[in-house]
Biopython code that builds the backbone (N, CA, C, O; Angstrom):
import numpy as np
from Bio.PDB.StructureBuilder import StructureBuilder

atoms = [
    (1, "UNK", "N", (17.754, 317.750, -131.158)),
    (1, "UNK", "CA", (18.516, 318.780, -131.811)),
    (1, "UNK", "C", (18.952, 319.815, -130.775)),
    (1, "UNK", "O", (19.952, 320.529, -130.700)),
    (2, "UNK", "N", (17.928, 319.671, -130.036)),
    (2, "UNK", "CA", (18.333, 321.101, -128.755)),
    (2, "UNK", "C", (19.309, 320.487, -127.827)),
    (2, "UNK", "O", (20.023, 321.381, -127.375)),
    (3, "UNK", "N", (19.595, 319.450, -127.411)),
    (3, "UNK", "CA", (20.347, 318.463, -127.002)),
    (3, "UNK", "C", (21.578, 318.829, -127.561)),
    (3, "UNK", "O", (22.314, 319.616, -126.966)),
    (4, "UNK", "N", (21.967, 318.195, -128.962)),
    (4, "UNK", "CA", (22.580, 318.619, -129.420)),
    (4, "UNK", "C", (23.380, 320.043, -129.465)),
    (4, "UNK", "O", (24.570, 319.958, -129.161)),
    (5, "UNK", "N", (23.022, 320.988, -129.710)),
    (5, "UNK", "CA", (22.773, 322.676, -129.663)),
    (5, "UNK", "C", (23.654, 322.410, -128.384)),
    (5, "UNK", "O", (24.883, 322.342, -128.390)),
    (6, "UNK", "N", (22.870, 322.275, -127.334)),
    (6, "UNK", "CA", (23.407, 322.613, -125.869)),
    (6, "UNK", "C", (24.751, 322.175, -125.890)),
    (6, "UNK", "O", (25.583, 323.067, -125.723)),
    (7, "UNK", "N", (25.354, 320.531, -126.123)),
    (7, "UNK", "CA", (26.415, 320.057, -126.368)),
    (7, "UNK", "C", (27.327, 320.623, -127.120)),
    (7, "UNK", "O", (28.412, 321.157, -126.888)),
    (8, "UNK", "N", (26.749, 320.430, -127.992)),
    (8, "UNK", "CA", (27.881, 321.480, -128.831)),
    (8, "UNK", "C", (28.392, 322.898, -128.502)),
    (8, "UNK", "O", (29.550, 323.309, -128.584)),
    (9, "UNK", "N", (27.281, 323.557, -128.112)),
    (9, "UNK", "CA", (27.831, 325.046, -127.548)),
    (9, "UNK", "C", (28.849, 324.833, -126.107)),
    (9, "UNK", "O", (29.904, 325.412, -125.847)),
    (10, "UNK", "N", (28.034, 323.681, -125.217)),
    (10, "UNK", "CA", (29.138, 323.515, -124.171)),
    (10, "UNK", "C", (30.920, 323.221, -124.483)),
    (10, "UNK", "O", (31.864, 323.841, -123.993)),
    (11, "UNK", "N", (30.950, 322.289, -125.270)),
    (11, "UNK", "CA", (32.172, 321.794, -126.203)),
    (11, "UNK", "C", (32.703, 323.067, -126.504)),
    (11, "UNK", "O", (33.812, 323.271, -126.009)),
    (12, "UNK", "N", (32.083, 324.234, -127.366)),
    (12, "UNK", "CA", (32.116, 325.386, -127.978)),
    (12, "UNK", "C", (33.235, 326.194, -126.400)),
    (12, "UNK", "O", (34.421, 326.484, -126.241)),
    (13, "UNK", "N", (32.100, 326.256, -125.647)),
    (13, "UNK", "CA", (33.081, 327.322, -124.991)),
    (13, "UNK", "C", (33.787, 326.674, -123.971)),
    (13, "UNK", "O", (34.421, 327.424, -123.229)),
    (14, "UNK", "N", (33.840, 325.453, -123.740)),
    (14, "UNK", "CA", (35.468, 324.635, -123.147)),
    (14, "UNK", "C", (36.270, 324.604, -124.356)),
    (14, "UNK", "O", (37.328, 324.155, -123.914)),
    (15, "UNK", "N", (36.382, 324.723, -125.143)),
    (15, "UNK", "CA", (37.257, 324.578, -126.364)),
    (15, "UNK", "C", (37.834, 326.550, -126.779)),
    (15, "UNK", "O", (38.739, 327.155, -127.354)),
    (16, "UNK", "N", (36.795, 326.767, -126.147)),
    (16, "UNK", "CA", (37.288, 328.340, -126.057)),
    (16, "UNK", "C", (38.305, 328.728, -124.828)),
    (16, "UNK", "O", (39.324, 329.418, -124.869)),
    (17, "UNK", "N", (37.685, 328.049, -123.714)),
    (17, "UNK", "CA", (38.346, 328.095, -122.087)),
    (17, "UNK", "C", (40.012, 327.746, -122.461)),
    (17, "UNK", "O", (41.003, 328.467, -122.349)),
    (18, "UNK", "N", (39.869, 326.316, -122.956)),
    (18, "UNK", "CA", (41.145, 325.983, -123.068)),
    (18, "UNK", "C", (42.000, 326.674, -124.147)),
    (18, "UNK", "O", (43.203, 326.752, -123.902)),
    (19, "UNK", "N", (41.537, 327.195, -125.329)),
    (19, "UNK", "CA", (42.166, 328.178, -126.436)),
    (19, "UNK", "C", (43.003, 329.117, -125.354)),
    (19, "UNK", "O", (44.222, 329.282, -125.318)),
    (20, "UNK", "N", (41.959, 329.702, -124.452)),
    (20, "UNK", "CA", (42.586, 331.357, -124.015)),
    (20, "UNK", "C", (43.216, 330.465, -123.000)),
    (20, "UNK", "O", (44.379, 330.845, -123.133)),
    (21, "UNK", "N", (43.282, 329.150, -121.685)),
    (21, "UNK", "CA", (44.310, 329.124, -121.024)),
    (21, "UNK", "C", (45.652, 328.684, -121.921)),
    (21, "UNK", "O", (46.757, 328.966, -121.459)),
    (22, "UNK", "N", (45.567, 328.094, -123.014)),
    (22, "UNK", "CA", (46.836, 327.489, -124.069)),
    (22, "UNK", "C", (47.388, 329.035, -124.681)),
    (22, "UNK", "O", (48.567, 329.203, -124.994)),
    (23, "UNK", "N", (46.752, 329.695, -124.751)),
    (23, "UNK", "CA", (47.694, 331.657, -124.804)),
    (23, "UNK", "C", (48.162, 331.989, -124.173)),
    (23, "UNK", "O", (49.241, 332.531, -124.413)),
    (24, "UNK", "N", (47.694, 331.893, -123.017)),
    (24, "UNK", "CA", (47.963, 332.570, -121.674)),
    (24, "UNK", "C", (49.279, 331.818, -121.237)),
    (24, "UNK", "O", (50.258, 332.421, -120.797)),
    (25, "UNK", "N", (49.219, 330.455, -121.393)),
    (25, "UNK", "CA", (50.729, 329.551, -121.362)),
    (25, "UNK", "C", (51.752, 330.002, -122.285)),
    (25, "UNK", "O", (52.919, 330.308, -122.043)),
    (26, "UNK", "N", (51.165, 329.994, -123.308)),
    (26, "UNK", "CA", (51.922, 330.313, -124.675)),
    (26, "UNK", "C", (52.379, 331.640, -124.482)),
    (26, "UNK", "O", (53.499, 331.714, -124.988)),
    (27, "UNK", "N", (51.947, 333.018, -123.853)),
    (27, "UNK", "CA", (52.856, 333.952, -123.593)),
    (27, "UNK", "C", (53.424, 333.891, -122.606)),
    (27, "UNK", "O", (54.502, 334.480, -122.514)),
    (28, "UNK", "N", (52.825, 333.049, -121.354)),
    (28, "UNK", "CA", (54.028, 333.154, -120.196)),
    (28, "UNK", "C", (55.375, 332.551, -120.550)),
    (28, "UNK", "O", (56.391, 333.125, -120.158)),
    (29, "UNK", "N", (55.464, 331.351, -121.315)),
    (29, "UNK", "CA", (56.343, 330.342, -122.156)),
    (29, "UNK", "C", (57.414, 331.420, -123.172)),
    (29, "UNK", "O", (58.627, 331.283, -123.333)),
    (30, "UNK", "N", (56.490, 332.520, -123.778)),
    (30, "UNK", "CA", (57.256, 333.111, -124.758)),
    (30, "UNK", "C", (57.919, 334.727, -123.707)),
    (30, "UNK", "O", (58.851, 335.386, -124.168)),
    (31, "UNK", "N", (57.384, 335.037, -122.615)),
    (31, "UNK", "CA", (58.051, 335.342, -121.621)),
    (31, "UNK", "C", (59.456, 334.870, -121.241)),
    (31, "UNK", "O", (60.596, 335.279, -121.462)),
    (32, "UNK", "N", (58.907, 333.832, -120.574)),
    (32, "UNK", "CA", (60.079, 333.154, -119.768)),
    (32, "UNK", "C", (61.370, 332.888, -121.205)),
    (32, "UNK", "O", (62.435, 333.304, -120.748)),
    (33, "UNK", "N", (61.498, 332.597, -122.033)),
    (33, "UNK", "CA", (61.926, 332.254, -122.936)),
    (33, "UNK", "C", (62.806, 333.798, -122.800)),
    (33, "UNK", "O", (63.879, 333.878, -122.203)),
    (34, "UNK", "N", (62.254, 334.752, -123.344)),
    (34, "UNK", "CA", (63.187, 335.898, -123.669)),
    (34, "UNK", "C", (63.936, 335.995, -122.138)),
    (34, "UNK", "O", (65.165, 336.012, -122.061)),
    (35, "UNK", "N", (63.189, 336.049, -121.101)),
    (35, "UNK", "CA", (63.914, 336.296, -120.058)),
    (35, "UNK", "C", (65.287, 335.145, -119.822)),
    (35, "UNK", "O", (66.264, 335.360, -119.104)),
    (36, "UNK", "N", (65.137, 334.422, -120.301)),
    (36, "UNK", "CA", (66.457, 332.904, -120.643)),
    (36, "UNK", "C", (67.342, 333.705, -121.209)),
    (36, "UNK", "O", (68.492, 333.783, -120.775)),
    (37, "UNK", "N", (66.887, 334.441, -122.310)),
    (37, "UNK", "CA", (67.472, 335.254, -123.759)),
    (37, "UNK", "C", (68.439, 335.967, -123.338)),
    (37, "UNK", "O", (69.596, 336.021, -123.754)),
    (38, "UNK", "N", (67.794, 336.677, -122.254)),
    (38, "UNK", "CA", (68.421, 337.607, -121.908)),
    (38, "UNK", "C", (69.774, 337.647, -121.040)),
    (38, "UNK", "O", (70.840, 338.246, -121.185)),
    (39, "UNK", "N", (69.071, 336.387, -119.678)),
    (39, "UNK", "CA", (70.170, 335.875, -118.753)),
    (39, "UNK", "C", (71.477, 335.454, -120.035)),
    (39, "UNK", "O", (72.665, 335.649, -119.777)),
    (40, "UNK", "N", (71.106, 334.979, -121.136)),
    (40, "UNK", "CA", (72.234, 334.191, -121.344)),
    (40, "UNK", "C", (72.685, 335.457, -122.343)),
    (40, "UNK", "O", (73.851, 335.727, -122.052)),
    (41, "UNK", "N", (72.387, 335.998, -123.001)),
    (41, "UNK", "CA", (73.213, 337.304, -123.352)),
    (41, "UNK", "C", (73.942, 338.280, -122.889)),
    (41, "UNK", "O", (74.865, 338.780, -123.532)),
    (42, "UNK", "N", (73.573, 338.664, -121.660)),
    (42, "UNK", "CA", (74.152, 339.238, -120.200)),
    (42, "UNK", "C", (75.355, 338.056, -119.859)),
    (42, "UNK", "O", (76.516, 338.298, -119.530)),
    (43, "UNK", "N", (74.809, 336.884, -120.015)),
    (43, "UNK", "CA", (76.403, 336.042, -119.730)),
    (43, "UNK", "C", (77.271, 335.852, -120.589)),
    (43, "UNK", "O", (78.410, 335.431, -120.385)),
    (44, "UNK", "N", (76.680, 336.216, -121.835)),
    (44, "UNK", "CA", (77.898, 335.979, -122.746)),
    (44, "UNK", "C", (78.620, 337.463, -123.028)),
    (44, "UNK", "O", (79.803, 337.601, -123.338)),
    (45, "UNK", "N", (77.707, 338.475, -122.862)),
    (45, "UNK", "CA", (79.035, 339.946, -122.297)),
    (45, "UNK", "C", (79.438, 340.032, -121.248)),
    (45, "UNK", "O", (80.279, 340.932, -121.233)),
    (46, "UNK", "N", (79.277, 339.439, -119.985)),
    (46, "UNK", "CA", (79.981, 339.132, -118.967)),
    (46, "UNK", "C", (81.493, 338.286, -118.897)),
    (46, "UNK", "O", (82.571, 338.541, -118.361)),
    (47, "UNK", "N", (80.992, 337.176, -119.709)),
    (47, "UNK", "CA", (81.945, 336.485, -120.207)),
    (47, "UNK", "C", (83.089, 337.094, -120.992)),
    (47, "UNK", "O", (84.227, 336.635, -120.895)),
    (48, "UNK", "N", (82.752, 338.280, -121.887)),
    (48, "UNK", "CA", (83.624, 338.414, -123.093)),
    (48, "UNK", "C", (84.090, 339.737, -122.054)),
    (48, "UNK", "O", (85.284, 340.011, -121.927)),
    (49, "UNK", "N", (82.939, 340.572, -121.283)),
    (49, "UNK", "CA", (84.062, 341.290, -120.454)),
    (49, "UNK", "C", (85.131, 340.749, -120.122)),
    (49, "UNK", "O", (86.212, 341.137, -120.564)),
    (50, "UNK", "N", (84.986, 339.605, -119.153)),
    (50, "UNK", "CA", (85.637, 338.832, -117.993)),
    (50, "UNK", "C", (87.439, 338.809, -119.087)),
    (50, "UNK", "O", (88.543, 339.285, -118.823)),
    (51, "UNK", "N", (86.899, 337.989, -120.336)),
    (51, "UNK", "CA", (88.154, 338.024, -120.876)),
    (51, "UNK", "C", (88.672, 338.520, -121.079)),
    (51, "UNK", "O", (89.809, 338.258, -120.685)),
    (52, "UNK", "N", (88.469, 339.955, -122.010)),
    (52, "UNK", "CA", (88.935, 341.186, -122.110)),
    (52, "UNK", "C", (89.940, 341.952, -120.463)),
    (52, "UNK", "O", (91.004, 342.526, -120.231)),
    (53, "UNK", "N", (88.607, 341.406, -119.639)),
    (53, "UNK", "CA", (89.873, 341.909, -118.640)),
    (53, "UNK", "C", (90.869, 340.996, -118.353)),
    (53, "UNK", "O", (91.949, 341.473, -118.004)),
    (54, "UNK", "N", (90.743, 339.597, -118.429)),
    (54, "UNK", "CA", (92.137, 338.504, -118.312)),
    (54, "UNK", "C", (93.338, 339.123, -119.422)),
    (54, "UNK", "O", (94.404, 339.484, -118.926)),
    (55, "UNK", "N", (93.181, 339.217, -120.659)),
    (55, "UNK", "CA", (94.102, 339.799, -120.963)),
    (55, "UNK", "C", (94.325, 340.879, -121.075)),
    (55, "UNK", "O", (95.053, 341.227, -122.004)),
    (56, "UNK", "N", (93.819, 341.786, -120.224)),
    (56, "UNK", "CA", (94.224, 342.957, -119.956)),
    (56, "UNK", "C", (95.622, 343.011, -118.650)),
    (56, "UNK", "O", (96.655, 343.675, -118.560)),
    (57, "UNK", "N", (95.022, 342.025, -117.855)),
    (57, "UNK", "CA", (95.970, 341.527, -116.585)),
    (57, "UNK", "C", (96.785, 340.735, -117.155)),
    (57, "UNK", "O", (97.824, 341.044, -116.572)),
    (58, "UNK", "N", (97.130, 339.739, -118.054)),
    (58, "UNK", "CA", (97.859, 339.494, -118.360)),
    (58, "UNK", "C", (98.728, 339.984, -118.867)),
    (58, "UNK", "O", (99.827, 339.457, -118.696)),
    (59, "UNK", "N", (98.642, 341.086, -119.632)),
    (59, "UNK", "CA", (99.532, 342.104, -120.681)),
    (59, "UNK", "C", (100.267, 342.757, -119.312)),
    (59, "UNK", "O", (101.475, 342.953, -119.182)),
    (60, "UNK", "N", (99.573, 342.943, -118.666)),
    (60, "UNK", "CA", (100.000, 343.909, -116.916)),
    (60, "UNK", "C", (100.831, 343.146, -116.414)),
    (60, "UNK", "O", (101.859, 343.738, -116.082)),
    (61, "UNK", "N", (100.825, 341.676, -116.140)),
    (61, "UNK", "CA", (101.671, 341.100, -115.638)),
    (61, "UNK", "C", (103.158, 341.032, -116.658)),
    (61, "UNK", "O", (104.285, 341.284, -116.234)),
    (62, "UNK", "N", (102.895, 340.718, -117.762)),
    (62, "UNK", "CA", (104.009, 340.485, -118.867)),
    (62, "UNK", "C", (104.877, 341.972, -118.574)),
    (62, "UNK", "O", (106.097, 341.977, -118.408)),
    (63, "UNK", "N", (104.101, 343.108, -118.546)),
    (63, "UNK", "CA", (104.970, 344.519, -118.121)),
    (63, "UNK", "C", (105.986, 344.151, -116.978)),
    (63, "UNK", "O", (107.213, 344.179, -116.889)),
    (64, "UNK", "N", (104.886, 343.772, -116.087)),
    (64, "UNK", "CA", (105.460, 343.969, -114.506)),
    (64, "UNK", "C", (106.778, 343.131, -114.458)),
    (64, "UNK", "O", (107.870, 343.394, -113.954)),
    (65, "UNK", "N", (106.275, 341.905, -115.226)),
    (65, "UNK", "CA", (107.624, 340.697, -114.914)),
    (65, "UNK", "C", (108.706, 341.489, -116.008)),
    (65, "UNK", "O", (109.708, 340.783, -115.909)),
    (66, "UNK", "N", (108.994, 342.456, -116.882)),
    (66, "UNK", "CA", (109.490, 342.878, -117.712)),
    (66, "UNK", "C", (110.375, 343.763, -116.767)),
    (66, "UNK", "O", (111.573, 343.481, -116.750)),
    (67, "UNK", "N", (109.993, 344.674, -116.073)),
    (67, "UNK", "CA", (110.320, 345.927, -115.540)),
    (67, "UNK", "C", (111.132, 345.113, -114.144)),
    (67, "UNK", "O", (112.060, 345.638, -113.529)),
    (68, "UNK", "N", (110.361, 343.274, -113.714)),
    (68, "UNK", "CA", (111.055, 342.964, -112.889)),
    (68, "UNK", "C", (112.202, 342.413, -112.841)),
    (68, "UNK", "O", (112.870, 342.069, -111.866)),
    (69, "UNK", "N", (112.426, 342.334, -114.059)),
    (69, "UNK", "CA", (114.006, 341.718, -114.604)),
    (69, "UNK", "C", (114.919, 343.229, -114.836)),
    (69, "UNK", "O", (116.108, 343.419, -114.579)),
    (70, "UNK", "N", (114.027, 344.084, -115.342)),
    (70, "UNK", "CA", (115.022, 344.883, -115.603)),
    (70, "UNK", "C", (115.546, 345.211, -114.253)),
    (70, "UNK", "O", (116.741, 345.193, -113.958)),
    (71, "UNK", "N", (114.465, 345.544, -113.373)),
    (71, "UNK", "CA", (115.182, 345.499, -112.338)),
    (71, "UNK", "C", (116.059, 344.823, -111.475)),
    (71, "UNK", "O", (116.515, 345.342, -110.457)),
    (72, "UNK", "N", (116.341, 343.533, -111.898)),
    (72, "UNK", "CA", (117.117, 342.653, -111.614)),
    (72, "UNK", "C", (118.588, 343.064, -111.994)),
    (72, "UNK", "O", (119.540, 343.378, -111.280)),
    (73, "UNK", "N", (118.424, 342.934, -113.653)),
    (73, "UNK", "CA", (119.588, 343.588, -113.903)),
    (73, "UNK", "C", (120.346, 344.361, -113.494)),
    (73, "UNK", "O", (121.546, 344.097, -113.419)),
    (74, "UNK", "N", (119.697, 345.819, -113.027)),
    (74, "UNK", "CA", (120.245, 347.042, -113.001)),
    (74, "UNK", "C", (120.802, 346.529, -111.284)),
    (74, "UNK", "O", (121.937, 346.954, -111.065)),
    (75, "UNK", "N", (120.352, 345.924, -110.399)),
    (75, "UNK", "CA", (120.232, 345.231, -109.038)),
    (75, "UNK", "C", (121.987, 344.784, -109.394)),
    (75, "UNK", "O", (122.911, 345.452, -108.930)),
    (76, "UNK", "N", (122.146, 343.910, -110.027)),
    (76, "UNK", "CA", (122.881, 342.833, -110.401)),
    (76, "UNK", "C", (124.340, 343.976, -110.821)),
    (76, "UNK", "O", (125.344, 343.978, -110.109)),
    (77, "UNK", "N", (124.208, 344.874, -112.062)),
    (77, "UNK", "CA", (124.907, 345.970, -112.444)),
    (77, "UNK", "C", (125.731, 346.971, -111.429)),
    (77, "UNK", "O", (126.823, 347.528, -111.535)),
    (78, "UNK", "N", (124.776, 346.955, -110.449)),
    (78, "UNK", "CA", (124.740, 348.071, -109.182)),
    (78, "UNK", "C", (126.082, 347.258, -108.193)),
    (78, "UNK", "O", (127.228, 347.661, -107.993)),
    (79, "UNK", "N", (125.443, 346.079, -107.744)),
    (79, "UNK", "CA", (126.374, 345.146, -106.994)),
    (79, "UNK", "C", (127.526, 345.390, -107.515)),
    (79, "UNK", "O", (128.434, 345.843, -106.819)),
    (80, "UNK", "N", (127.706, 345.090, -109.030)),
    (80, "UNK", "CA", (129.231, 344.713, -109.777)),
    (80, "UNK", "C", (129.581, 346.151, -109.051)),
    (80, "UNK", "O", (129.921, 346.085, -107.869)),
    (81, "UNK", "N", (129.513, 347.611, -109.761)),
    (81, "UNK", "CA", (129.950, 348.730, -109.516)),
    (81, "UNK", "C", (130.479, 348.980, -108.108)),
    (81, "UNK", "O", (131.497, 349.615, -107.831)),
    (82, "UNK", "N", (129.630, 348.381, -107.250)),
    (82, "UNK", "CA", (129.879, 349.137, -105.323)),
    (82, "UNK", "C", (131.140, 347.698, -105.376)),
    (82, "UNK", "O", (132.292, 348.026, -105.091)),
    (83, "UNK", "N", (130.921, 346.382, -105.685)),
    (83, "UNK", "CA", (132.235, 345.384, -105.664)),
    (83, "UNK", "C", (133.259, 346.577, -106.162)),
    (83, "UNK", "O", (134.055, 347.222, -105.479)),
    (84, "UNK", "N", (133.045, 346.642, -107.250)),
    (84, "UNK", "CA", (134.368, 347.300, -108.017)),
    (84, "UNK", "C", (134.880, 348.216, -107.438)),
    (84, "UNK", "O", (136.094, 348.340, -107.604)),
    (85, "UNK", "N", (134.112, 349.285, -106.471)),
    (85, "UNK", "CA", (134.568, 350.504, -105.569)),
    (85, "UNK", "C", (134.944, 350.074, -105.043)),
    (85, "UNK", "O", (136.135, 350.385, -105.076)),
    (86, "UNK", "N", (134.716, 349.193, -104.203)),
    (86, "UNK", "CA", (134.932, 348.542, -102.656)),
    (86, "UNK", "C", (136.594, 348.417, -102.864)),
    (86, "UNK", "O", (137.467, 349.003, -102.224)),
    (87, "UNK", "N", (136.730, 347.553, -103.860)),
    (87, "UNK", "CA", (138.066, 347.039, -104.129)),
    (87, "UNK", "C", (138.755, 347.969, -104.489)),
    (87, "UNK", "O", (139.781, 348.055, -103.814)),
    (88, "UNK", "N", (138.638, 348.851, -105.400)),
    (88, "UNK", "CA", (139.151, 350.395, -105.798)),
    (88, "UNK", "C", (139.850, 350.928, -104.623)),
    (88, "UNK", "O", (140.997, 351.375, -104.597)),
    (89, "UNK", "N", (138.714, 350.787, -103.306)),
    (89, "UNK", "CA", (139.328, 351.514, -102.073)),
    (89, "UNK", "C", (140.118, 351.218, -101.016)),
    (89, "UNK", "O", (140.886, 351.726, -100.199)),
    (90, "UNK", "N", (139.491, 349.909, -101.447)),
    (90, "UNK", "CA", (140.775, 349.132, -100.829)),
    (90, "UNK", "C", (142.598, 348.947, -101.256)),
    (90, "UNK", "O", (143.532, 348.643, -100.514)),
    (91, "UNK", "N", (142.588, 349.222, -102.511)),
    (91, "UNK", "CA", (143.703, 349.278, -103.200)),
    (91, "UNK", "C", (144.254, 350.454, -102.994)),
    (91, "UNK", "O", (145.468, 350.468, -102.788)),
    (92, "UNK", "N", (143.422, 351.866, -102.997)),
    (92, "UNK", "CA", (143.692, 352.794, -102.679)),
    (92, "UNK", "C", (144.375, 353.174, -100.981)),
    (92, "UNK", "O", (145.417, 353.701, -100.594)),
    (93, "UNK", "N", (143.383, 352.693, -100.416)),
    (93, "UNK", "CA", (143.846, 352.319, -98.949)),
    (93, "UNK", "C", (145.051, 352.027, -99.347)),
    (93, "UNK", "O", (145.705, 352.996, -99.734)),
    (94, "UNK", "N", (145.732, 350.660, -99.389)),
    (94, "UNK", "CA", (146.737, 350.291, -99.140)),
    (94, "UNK", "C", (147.844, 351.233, -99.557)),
    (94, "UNK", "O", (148.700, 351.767, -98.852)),
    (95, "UNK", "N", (147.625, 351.324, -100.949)),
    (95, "UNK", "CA", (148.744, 351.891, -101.685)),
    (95, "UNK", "C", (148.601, 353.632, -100.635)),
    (95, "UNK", "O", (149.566, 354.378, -100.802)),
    (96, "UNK", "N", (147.724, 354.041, -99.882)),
    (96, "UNK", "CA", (148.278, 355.401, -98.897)),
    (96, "UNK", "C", (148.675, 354.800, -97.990)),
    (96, "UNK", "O", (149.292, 355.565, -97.249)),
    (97, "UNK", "N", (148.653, 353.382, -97.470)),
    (97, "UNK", "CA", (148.900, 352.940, -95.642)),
    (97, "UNK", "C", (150.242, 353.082, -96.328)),
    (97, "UNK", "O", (151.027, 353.912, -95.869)),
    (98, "UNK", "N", (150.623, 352.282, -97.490)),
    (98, "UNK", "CA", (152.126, 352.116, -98.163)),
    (98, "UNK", "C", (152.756, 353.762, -98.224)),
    (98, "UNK", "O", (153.852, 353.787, -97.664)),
    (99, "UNK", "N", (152.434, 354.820, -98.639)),
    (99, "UNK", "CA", (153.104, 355.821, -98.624)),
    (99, "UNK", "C", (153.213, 356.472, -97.471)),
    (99, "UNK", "O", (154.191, 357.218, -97.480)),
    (100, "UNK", "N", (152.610, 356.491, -96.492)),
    (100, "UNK", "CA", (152.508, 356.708, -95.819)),
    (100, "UNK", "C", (153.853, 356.402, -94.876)),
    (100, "UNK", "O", (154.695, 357.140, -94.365)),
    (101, "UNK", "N", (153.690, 355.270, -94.889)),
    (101, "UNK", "CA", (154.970, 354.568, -94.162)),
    (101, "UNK", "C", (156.110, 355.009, -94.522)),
    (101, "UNK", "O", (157.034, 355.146, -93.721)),
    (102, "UNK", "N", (156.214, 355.350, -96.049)),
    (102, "UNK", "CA", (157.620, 355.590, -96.844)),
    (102, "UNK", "C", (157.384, 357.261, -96.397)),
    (102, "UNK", "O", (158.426, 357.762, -95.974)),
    (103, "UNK", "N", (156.724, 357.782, -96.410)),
    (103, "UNK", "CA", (156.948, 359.340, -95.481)),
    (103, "UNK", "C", (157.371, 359.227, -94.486)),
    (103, "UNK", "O", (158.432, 359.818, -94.286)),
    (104, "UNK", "N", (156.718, 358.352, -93.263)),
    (104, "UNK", "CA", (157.098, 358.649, -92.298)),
    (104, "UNK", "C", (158.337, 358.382, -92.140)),
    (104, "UNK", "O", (159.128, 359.172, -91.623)),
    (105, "UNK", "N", (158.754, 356.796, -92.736)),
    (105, "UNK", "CA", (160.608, 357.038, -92.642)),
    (105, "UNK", "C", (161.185, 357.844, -93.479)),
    (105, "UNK", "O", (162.404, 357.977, -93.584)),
    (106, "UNK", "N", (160.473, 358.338, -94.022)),
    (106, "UNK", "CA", (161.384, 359.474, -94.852)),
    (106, "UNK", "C", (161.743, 360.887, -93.348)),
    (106, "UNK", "O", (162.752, 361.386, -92.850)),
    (107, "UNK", "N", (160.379, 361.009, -93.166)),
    (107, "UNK", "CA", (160.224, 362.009, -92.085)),
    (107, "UNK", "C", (161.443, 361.384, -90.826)),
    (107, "UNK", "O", (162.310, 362.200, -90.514)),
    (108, "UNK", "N", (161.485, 360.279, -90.281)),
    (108, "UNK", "CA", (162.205, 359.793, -89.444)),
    (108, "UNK", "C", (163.257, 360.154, -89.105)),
    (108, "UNK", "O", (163.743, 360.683, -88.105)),
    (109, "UNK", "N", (163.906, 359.480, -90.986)),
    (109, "UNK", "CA", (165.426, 359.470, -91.719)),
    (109, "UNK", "C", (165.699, 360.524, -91.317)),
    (109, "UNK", "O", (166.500, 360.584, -90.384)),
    (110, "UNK", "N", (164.962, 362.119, -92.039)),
    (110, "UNK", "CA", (165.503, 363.219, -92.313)),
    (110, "UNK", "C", (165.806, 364.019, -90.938)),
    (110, "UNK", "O", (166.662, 364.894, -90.807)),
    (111, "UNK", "N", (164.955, 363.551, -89.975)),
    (111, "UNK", "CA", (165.110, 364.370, -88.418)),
    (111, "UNK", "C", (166.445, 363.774, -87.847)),
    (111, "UNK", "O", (167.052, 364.528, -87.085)),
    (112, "UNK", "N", (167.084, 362.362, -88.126)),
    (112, "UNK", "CA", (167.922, 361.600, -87.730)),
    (112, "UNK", "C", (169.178, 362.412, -88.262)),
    (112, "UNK", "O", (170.273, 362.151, -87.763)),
    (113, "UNK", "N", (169.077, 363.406, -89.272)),
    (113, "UNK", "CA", (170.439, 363.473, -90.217)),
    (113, "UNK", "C", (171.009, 364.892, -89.436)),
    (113, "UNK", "O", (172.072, 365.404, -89.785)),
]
sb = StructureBuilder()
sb.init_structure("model")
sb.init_model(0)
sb.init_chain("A")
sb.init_seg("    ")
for serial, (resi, resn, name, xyz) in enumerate(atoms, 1):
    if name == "N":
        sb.init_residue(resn, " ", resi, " ")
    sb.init_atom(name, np.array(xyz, "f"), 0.0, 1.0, " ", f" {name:<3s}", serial, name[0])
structure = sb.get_structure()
């Protein structure tokens, strides 16, 4: 019976040993676990930052390419106008080289008379 007794109490407190190392796992386990929890919650607002800022840059780009046409346009508008002077002055030119000439033989004529 004392045999017994002894056995059993030995059983008793290895069955205790292993209880408290199977806790001691069981919270490092329920540790590590939240710390997973966490990495991956931190990545999924990282993530939803990340997007938030993609279309934030995207909306930025859609401006930029917006403002870069307009500027195209007005580019394009500008050209026509300085063409259109150019030629303006040139017409102008002529039509004074032309009076010009008709003065001076006028001027010519009239010293001749």
């Amino acid at each position: 019976m004392s045999n017994y007794q002894t056995g059993q109490a030995s059983a008793l407190e290895a069955a205790k040993t292993d209880l408290e190392r199977a806790r001691r796992s069981e919270l490092e386990l329920q540790n590590q676990m939240t710390e997973v929890q966490e990495k991956i919650e931190e990545g999924r607002r990282r993530a939803k930052e990340l997007s938030e800022e993609i279309s934030a840059l995207k909306e930025q780009q859609m401006e930029l390419t917006e403002k870069r046409k307009d500027s195209w346009r007005e580019d394009t508008k500008l050209d026509s106008l300085v063409k259109r002077a150019s030629d303006e002055l040139r017409t102008a030119e002529r039509a004074l080289a032309g009076m010009m000439d008709k003065v001076c033989c006028l001027c010519i004529d009239s010293t001749h008379i």
